[in-house]
N, C-alpha and C positions, 0 to 999 in steps of 0.2 A: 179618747184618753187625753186626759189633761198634759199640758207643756210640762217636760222634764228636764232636769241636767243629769248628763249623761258621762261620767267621768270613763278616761280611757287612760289604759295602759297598752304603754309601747313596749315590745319584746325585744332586743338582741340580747342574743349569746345566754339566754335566760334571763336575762336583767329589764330593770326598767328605765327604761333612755326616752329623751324628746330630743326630736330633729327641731331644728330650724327651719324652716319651709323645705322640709324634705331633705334635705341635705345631710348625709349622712359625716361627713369631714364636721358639719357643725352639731356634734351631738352631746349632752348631756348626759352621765350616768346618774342613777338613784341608787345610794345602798340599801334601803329597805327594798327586804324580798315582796318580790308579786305576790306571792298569797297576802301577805302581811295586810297589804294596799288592797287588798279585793277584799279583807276582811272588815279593814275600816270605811272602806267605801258603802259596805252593807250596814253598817254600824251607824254612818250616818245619816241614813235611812233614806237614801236612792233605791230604785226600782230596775233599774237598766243599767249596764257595763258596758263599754266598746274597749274593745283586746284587739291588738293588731300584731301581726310577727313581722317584724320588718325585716327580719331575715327571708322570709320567703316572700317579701314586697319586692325585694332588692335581685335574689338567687332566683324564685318564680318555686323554687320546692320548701314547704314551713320546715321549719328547726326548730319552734318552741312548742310542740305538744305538751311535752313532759311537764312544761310551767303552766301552761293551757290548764290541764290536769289539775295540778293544785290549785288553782285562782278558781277552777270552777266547785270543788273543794269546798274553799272556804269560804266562799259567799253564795251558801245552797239556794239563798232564795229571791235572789238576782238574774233577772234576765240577760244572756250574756251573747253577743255577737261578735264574733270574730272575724278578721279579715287578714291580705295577705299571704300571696303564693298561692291562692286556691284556683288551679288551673285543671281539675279533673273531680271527679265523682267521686274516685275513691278519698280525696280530703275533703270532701263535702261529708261524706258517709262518716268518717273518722270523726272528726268534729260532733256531729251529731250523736255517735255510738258513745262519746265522751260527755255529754250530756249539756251539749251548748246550745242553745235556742235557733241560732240564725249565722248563716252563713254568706258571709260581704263578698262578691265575686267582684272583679276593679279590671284589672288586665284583660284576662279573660272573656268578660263581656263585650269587652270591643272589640276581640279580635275574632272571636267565634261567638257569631249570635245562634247558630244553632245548639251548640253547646247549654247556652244561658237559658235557650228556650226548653232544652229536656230537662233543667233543674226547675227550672219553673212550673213545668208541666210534675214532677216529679214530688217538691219538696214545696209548693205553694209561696205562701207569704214568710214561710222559712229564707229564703232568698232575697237578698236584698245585693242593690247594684251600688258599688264603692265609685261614683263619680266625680274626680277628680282636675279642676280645671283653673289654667293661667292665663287669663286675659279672656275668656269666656270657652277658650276650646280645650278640650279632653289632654291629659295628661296620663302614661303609663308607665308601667314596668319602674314602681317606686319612685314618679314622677321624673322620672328620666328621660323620659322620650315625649315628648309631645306630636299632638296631630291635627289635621285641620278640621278636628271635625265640632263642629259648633254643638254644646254641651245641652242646650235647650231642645231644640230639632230633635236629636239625638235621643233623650230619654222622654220626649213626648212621644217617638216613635217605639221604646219599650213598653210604655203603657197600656199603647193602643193595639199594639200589634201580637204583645208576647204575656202583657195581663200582669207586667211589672207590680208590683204593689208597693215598695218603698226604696227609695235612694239617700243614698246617705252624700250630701253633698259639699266638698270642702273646695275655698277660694286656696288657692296655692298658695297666692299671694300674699296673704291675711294670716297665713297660717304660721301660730308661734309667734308672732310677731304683738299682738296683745292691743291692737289697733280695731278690736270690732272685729264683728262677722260684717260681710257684704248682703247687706238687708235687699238691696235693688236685687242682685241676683235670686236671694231665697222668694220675691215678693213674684218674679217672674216665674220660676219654678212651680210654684203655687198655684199656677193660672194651667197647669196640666190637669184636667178633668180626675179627680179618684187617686191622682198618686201620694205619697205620703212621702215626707220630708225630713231629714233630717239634718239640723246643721253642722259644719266643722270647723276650724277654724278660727284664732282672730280673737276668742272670747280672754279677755284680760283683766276686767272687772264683774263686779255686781252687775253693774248697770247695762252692760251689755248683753246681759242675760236676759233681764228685764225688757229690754229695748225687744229683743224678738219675743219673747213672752208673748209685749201688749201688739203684737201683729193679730194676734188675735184667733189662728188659722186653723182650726182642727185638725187638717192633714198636716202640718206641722208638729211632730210629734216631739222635740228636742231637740238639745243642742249638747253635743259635746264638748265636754271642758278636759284640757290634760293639762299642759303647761303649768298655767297660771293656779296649777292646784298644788302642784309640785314645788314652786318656786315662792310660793306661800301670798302670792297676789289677792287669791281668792279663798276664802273658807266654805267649805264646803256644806257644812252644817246650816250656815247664813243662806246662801244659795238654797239648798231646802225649804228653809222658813220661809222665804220670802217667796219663793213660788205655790208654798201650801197656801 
């Protein structure tokens, strides 16, 4: 499948908010409702959605189903992945019975790999691993906690070991911040045999879209854009045309 941009919406308290590199003390609110934004997001003729409940990124249990609900509503014909507090079966299963394509597991994954591997074994390519890292090593519990464990090793070992199929992988650092994505890292990533990539992070122009576009990389399937969509940096319909 062809390079996508992949715009996302951030959840608290129902609404649509951007952190700062995670940082919830530095948040943004949006008053257009989520659906609203999942409706023009299909409208401007994107293929894929990333949804994240930051309430349940933060708490570890979601609190935005009910917006969940309507975003996936109103953009019927959007593939839609959500992530965030998905720490058990039963919000895998919810999610899914709500009729959302893929489910970002982030916390979770690191802390219980056997967990990751009965959803894997369970729910296939539906599964995808929310990897999150500052300075090259894993971040959790809504980048609150970090660990020492090196983000590369790490999901070269889901790959090979658990049949991983796609990670969605955000620089902490980069993120919101409108300085690029970290290309050296996504280029490393790359070099895991069969996995599939996804960028996050850092995207604050055209050109930065572009720039990982011309990587060129099949398993590089997108890049998520949120911020810089919000804050009117970036046109979204532009972004479209220029990777059609």
């Amino acid at each position: 499948m062809a390079f996508q941009i992949i715009p996302a919406i951030d959840l608290m308290d129902g609404n649509c908010v951007r952190l700062q590199q995670g940082d919830a003390n530095r948040k943004t609110k949006y008053e257009i409702p989520p659906a609203k934004v999942a409706a023009e997001f299909q409208a401007a003729g994107v293929r894929r959605m990333h949804v994240v409940d930051l309430d349940g990124a933060f708490g570890g249990v979601p609190k935005n189903l009910p917006a969940i609900k309507e975003i996936r509503a109103a953009a019927p014909e959007l593939e839609i992945e959500v992530g965030g507090g998905i720490r058990n079966a039963e919000t895998v299963q919810a999610l899914f019975d709500a009729g959302i394509n893929y489910a970002v597991i982030g916390t979770k994954a690191l802390e219980d790999q056997d967990f990751l591997k009965q959803m894997i074994d369970q729910h296939g390519s539906r599964i995808i691993v929310g990897a999150d890292a500052r300075n090259g090593k894993l971040s959790t519990r809504g980048w609150t906690v970090d660990s020492e464990i090196e983000a590369v090793p790490y999901l070269r070992k889901l790959r090979e070991e658990l049949g991983l199929e796609t990670v969605i992988f955000t620089d902490i650092a980069h993120d919101g911040m409108f300085t690029g994505p970290n290309k050296a890292a996504y280029e490393e990533l790359l070099k895991i045999d069969g996995l599939k990539v996804i960028a996050s992070g850092g995207v604050g122009s055209l050109e930065h879209i572009t720039d990982l576009a011309a990587l060129n990389n099949a398993d590089l399937l997108g890049v998520i854009v949120g911020k810089a969509l919000y804050d009117g940096r970036l046109s979204l319909g532009d972004a479209v045309a220029a990777l059609a």
